[in-house]
C-alpha positions as a Python dict, from the first residue, in 0.01 Angstrom:
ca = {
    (1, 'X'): (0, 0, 0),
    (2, 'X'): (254, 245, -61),
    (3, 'X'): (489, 264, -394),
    (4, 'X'): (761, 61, -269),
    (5, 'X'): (545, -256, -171),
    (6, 'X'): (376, -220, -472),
    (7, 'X'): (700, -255, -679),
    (8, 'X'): (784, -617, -447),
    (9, 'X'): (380, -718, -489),
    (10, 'X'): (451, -702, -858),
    (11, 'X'): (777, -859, -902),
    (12, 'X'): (634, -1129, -697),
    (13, 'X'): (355, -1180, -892),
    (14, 'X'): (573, -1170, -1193),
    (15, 'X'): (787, -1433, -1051),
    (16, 'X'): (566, -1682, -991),
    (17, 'X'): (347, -1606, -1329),
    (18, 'X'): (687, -1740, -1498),
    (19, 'X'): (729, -2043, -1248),
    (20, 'X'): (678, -2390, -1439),
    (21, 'X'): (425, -2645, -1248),
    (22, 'X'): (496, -2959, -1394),
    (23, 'X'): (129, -3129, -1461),
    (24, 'X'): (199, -3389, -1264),
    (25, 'X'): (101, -3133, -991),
    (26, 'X'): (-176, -2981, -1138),
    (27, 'X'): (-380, -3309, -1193),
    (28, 'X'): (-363, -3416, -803),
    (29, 'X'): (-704, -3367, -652),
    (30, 'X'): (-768, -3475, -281),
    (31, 'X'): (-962, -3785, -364),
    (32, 'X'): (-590, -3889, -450),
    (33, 'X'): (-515, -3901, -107),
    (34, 'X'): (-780, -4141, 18),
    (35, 'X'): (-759, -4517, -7),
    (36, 'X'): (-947, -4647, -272),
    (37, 'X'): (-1357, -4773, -207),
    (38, 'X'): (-1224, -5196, -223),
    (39, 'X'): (-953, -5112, -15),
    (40, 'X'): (-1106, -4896, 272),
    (41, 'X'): (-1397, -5200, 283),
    (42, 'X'): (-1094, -5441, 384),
    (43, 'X'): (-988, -5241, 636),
    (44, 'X'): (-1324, -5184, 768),
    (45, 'X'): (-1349, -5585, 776),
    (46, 'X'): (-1017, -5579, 970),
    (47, 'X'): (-1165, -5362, 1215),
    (48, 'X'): (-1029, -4982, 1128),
    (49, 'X'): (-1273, -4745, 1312),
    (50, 'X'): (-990, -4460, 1367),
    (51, 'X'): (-1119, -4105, 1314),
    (52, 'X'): (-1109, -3996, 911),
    (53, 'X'): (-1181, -3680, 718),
    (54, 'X'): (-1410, -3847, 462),
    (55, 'X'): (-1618, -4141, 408),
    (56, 'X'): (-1765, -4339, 124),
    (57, 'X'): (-2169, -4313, 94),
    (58, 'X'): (-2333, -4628, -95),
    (59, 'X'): (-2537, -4455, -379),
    (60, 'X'): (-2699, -4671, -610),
    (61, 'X'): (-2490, -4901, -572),
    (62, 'X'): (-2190, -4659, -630),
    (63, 'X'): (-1912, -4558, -389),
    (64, 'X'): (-1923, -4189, -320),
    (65, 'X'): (-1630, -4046, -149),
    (66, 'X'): (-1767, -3740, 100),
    (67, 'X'): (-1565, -3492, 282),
    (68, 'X'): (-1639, -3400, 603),
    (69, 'X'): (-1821, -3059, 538),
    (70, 'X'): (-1701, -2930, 835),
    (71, 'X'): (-1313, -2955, 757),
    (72, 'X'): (-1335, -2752, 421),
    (73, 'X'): (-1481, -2387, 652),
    (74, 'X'): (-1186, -2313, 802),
    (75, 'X'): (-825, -2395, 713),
    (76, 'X'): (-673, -2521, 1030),
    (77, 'X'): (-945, -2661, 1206),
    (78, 'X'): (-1029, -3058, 1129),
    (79, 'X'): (-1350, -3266, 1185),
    (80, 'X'): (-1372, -3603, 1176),
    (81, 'X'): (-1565, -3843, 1096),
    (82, 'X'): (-1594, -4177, 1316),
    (83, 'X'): (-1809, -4497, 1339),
    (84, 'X'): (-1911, -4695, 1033),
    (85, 'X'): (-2261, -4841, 925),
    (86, 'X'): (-2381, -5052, 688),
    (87, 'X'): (-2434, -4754, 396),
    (88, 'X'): (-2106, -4567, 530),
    (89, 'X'): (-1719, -4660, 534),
    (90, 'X'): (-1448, -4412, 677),
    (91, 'X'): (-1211, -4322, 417),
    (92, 'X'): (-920, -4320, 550),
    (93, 'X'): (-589, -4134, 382),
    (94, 'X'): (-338, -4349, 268),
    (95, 'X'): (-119, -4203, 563),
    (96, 'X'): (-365, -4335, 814),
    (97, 'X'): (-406, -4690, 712),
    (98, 'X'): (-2, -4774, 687),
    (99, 'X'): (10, -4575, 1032),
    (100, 'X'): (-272, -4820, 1131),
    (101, 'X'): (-105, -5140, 1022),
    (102, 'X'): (239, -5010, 1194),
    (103, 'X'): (54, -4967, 1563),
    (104, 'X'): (-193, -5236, 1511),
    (105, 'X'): (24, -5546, 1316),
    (106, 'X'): (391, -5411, 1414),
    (107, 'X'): (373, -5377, 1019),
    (108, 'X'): (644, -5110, 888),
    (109, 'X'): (633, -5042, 501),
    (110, 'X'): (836, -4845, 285),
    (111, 'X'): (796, -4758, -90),
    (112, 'X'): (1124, -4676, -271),
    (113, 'X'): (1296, -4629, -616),
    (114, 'X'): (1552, -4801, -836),
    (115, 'X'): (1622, -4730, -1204),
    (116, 'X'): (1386, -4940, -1313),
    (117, 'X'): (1025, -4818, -1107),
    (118, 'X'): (916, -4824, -770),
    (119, 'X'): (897, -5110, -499),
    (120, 'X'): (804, -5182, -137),
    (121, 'X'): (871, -5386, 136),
    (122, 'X'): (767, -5444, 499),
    (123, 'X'): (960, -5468, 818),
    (124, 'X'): (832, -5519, 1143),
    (125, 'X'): (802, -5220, 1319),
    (126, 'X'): (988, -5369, 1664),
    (127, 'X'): (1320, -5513, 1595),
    (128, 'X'): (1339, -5429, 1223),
    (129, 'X'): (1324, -5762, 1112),
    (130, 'X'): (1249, -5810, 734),
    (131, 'X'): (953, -5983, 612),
    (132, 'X'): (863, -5886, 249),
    (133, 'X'): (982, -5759, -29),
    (134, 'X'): (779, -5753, -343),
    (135, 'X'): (1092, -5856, -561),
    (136, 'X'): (1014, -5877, -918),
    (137, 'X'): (599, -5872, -884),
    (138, 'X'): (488, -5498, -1029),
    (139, 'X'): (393, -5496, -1366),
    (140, 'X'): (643, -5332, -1609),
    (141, 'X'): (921, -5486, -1784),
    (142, 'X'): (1157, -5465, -1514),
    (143, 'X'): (907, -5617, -1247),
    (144, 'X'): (855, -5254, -1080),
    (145, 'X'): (563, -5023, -1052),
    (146, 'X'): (558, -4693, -1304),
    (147, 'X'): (436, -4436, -1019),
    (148, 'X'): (428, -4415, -668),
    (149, 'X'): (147, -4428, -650),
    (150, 'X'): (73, -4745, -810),
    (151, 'X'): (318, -4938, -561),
    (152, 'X'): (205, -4772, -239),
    (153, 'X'): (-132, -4922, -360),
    (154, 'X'): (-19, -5226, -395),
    (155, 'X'): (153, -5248, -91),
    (156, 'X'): (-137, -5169, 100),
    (157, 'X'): (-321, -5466, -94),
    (158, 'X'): (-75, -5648, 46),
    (159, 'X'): (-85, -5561, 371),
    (160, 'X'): (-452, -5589, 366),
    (161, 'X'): (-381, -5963, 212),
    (162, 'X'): (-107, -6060, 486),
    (163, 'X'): (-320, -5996, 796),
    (164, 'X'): (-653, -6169, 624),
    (165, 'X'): (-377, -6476, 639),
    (166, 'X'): (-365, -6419, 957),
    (167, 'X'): (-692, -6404, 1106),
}
């Protein structure tokens, strides 16, 4: 490395030693993106079998969430996992499952904001035509969710509920 791309290396470095993360982004771990153990059960009763990159192993009676080994060796190439048994259900990412329920149930959710929180609602995916809105049922004063995250979960709870109404 010559002198001159040494100087830029530096004042790179430099730069992003004085960028602010906001915590928020430094407590995400990948689990994050999987559905939950209760929830990835439900789907398995609904009949999701789509490829995943993890699954949840039964251990003593406790859900373990396990990558696919594979995936984690090299950056751009992904293994999945597919077929469920009795000790093993595919975890899929959050992503998958509402992709699931939009080419599966014609189901088409969205989680927003308003001043208050977060919200979601479902449309169907042909025609557009609305058929839930969760109104005033999250859990803070103004009948919202606090995070994101907390309403995309329970919108897939609901999801999850509307199609076992179903069948």
């Amino acid at each position: 490395m010559d002198k001159a791309d040494k100087a830029i290396q530096e004042a790179m470095d430099r730069t992003i030693d004085n960028i602010h993360i906001p915590d928020v982004f430094k407590k995400r771990s990948i689990e994050q993106e999987f559905t939950p153990y209760e929830q990835a059960l439900e789907l398995k009763e609904l009949g999701f079998d789509e490829g995943c990159l993890g699954r949840y192993f039964m251990k003593k009676e406790m859900p373990i969430l396990r990558p696919d080994e594979d995936a984690t060796k090299l950056a751009f190439e992904i293994a999945e996992f597919t077929g469920q048994t009795s000790e093993t259900t595919l975890a899929p990412l959050y992503q998958q499952a509402f992709r699931w329920f939009r080419e599966k149930y014609n189901m088409l959710s969205n989680v927003y904001s308003n001043a208050s929180g977060f919200l979601f609602e479902y449309h169907d995916t042909v025609g557009g035509t609305h058929r839930y809105d969760c109104g005033t049922d999250g859990p803070n004063d103004s009948g919202c969710w606090d995070t994101y995250e907390e309403a995309e979960l329970a919108c897939l709870k609901k999801l999850i509920e509307i199609v076992k109404e179903k069948l």
